[in-house]
C-alpha positions as CSV (number, residue, x, y, z in Angstrom):
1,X,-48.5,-21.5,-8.2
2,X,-45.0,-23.2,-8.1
3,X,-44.3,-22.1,-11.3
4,X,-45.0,-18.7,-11.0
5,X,-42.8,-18.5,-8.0
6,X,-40.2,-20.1,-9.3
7,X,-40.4,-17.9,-12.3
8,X,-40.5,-14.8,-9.9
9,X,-37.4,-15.9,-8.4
10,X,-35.1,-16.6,-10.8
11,X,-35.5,-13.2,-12.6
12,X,-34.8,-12.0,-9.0
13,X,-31.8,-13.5,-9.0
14,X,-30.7,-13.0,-12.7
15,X,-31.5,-9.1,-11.6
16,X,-29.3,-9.2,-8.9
17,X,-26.6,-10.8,-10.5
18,X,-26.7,-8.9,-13.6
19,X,-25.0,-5.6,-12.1
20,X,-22.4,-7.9,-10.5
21,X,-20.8,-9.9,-13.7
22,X,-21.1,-6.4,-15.5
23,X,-18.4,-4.6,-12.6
24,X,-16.6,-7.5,-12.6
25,X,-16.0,-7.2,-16.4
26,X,-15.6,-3.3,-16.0
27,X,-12.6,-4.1,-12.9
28,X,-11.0,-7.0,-14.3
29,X,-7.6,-5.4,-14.4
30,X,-7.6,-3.3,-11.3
31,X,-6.2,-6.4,-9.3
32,X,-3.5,-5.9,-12.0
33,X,-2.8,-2.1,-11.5
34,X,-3.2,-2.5,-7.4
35,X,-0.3,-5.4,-7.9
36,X,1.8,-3.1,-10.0
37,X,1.1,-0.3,-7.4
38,X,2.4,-2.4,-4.8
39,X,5.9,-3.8,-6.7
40,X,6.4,-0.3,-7.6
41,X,6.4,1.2,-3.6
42,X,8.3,-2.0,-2.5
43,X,10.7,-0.9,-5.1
44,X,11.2,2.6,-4.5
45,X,11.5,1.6,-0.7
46,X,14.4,-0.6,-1.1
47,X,16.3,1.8,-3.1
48,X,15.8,4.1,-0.1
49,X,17.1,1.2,1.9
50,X,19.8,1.0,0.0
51,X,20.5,4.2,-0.6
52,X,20.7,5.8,3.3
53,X,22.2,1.7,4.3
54,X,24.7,1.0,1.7
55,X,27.8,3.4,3.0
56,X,27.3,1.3,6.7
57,X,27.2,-2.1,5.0
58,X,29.7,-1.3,2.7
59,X,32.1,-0.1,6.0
60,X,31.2,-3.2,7.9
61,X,32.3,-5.3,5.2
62,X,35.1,-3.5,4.2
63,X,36.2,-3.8,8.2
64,X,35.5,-7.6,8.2
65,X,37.4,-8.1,5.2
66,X,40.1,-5.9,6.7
67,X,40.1,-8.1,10.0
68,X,40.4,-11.0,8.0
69,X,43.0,-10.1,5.8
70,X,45.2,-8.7,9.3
């Protein structure tokens, strides 16, 4: 009777398992493309940044160095 459970359970499990290490093979490298994704959007926001804040920051410099200078 043990046996026969046992049995009953372990292909169970291996059934239920079997679906899962297949997706994981099929979606090994989305972690890589979602990481990618995310480097890409930082970038493109801190050349906005840059872009609308560098005439400020280059004026406040260009007044400290001025001050400095005086």
């Amino acid at each position: 009777m043990i046996p026969a459970f046992f049995s009953t359970w372990v292909a169970l499990v291996r059934s239920l398992t079997a679906p899962t290490s297949r997706r994981r093979d099929d979606e090994r490298g989305q972690g890589l493309v979602e990481y990618g994704l995310i480097i890409i959007l930082i970038a493109i926001f801190v050349i906005v940044v840059v872009g609308v804040m560098g005439h400020q920051t280059n004026n406040v410099f260009s007044n400290v160095s001025n001050g400095l200078s005086a």
